[in-house]
C-alpha positions, -999 to +999 in steps of 0.1 A: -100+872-203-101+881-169-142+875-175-136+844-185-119+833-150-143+845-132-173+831-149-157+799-149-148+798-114-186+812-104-199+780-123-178+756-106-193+775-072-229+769-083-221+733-096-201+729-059-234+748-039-260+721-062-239+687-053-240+701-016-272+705-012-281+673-029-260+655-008-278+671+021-313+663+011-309+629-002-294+623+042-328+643+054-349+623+029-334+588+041-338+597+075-371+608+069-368+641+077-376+656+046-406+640+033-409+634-007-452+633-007-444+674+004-443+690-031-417+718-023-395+693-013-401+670-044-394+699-069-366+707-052-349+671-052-366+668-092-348+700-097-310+688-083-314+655-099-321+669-132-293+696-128-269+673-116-273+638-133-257+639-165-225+647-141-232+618-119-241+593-146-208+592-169-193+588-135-211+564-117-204+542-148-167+543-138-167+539-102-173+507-092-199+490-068-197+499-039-228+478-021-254+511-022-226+539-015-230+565-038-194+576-043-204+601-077-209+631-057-176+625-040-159+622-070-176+651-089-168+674-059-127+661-058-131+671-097-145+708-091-119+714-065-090+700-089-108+724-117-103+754-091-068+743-087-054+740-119-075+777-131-064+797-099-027+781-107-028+787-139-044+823-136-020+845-155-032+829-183-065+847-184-045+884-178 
């Protein structure tokens, strides 16, 4: 069981690493200093909007507007970090 904890706290790393980088490349590519036309760069942004949009999109539908603020990543990374909470609280479980 003690696997299981760890796998499950490895994927909330990579999900965590993925909505950073996103976050990161969608400020370089509005301030145009990533540029989209480059195709390494567009895989890459394909690739992280693939990966992470079926998070984003169940909870973009419940945020509200907020006038071209994407607040999705902000909430999926407040719900990775309550994930960690609860499993590294609740660790003895998985002994």
């Amino acid at each position: 069981m003690q696997s299981l904890f760890q796998i499950l706290m490895l994927l909330l790393d990579v999900v965590w690493f993925f909505i950073i980088a996103h976050v990161i490349m969608s400020w370089l590519i509005n301030f145009q200093v990533l540029n989209t036309q480059q195709q390494l760069v567009a895989q890459i942004w394909y690739m992280l909007n693939r990966i992470l949009e079926p998070i984003y999109g169940p909870v973009r539908r419940i945020l509200p507007q907020m006038g071209g603020i994407d607040l999705a990543p902000l909430a999926v990374l407040i719900g990775v970090m309550i994930l960690r909470i609860v499993l590294i609280n609740n660790q003895a479980l998985f002994l």
